[in-house]
N, C-alpha and C positions, 0 to 999 in steps of 0.2 A: 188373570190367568185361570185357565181353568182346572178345578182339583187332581183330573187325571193327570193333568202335564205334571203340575206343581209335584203329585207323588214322585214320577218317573223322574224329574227332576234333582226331588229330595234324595234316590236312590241312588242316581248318576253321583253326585256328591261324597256320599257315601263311598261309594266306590270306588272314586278316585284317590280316597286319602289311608291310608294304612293304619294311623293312628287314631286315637275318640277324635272326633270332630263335636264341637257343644252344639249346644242351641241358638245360642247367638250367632255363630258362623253360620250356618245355618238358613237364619231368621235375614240376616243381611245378602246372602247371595240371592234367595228368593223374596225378597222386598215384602216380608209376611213380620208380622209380631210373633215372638218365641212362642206364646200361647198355641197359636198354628201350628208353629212345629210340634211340638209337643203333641198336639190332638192328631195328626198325621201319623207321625211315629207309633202312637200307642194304635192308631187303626191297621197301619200295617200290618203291626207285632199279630193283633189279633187276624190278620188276613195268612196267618201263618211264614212271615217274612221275619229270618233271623237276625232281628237287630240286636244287640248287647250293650247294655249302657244305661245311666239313668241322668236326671236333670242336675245339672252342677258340674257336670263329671266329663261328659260327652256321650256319641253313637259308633260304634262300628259295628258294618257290614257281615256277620258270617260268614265263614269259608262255605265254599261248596254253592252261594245262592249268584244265580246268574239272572240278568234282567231278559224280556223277550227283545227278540231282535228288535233294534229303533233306526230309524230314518236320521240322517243326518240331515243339519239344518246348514244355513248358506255360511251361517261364520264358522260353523265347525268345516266344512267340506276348506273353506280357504284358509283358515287355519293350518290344516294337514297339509294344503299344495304348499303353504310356504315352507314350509317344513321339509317336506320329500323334493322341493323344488332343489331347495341348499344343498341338500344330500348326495343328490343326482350330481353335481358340479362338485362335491367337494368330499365325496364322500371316498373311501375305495374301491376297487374297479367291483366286488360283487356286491359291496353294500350300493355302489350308486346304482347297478343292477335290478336288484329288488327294491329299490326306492320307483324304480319306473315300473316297474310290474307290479306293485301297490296302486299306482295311481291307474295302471289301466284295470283291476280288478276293483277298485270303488268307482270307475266309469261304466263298468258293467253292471252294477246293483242301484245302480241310480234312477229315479225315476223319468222321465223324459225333460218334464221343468225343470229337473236341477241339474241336468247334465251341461248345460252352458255356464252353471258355475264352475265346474270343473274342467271343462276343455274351452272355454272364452274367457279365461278369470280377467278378474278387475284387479288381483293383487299377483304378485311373481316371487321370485329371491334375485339377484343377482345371478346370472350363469354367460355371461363372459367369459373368454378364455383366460387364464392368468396359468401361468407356470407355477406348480408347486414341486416343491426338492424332489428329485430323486427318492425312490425306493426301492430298496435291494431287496425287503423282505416280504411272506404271503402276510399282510397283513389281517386277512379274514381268518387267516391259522390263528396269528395272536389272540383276535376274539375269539376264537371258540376256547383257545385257553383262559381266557378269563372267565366265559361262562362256565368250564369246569376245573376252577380252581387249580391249574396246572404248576407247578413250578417252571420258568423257563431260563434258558443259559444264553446270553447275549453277548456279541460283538460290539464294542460300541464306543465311539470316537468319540470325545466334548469338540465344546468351539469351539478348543483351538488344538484338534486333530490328536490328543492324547489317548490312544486306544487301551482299556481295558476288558478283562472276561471276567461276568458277572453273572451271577444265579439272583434271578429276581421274583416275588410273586404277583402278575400283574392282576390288577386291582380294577381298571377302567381304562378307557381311551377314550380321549378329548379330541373332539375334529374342532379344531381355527381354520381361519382364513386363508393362512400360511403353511399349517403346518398340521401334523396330528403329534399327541403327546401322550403316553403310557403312564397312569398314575403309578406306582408298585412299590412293594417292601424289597429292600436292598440286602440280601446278607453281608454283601461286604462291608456297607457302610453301616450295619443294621440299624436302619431307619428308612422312612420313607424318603423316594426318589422320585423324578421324573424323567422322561427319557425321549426324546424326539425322534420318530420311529426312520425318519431320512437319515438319520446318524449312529440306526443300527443295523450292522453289515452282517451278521450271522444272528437266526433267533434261532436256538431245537429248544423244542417243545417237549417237556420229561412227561415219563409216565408216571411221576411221584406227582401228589396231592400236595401243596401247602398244609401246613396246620393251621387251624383256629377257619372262624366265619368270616367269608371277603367283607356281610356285612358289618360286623363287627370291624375287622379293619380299616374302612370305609370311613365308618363313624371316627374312629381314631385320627384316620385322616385328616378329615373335618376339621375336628378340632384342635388340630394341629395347625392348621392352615385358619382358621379363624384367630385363634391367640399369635399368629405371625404379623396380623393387621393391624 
């Protein structure tokens, strides 16, 4: 591999991970001895590239530093179509939306050899027609409530049609095969819930904020959901 790639490479890395990333991770994704990394990073540093970190410990990327535009390569472009293909079929009616108006805007930036990766691909998702539940609610409202921390008040029946009204703060939404599911803090039950969004018949969206950080929440989550296993 040649040094320029191997840099832009080493950068892309970086900036996929939010947390230090060491040298050995590193040193393994780029098939190089930590040595390399090492000599890389410190040529960066000096090319005025803000990495933070040192050997033992891990790299991250600095806010603010952005790479020059890069070309997509054949596994990344089908990567994405599997991806955006699922979404399209399974996603909600705006999110499957702009899942197809992503794929026609990287059909336009493409150069002419790769654009039969993208409109001739070798790989797909499933997009069958399959019946998924009913839903009564704008579910692209509910994400935008999660992306601004919203409190929201829900209708909402279990399986087996017990309806209660609930103030929840939702946290994320999980798209299945079958279904879609609202991760969220419960006041009622104060604790984390899940909610299958076909089995809530009323959502308003308040103009209170939740307290505390979703991702601090999130993490809680987690861990909450990991020690369940």
């Amino acid at each position: 591999m040649a040094r320029a790639d191997r840099l832009l490479r080493l950068l892309q890395i970086l900036r996929r991970h939010r947390r230090p990333v060491t040298a050995s991770v590193i040193a393994d994704e780029l098939e190089v001895c930590q040595r390399t990394v090492y000599r890389d990073i410190a040529g960066l540093i000096d090319e005025g590239v803000p990495i933070r970190g040192e050997a033992g410990i891990g790299y991250v990327l600095g806010d603010g530093y952005d790479l020059p535009p890069l070309m997509f390569n054949a596994d990344e472009i089908e990567a994405m179509l599997v991806g955006l293909r699922w979404v399209e079929a399974r996603g909600d009616a705006s999110l499957a939306r702009a899942a197809a108006d992503v794929v026609a805007k990287i059909g336009q930036m493409l150069p002419v050899h790769l654009k039969p990766v993208l409109f001739e691909p070798a790989v797909d998702a499933p997009r069958w027609p399959l019946e998924l539940p009913d839903e009564t609610i704008d579910v692209a409202s509910l994400r935008a409530a999660i992306r601004n921390c919203r409190k929201v008040e829900i209708a909402y029946s279990d399986e087996k049609g017990r309806a209660t009204t609930r103030v929840i703060w939702p946290l994320a939404l999980g798209y299945f095969e079958m279904s879609r599911i609202v991760i969220a803090w419960c006041e009622m039950r104060d604790d984390f819930r899940h909610f299958r969004t076909d089995r809530v018949r009323r959502a308003e969206i308040s103009a209170q904020r939740y307290p505390g950080s979703r991702a601090k929440l999130l993490a809680r989550w987690r861990a909450t959901m990991n020690g369940a296993c």
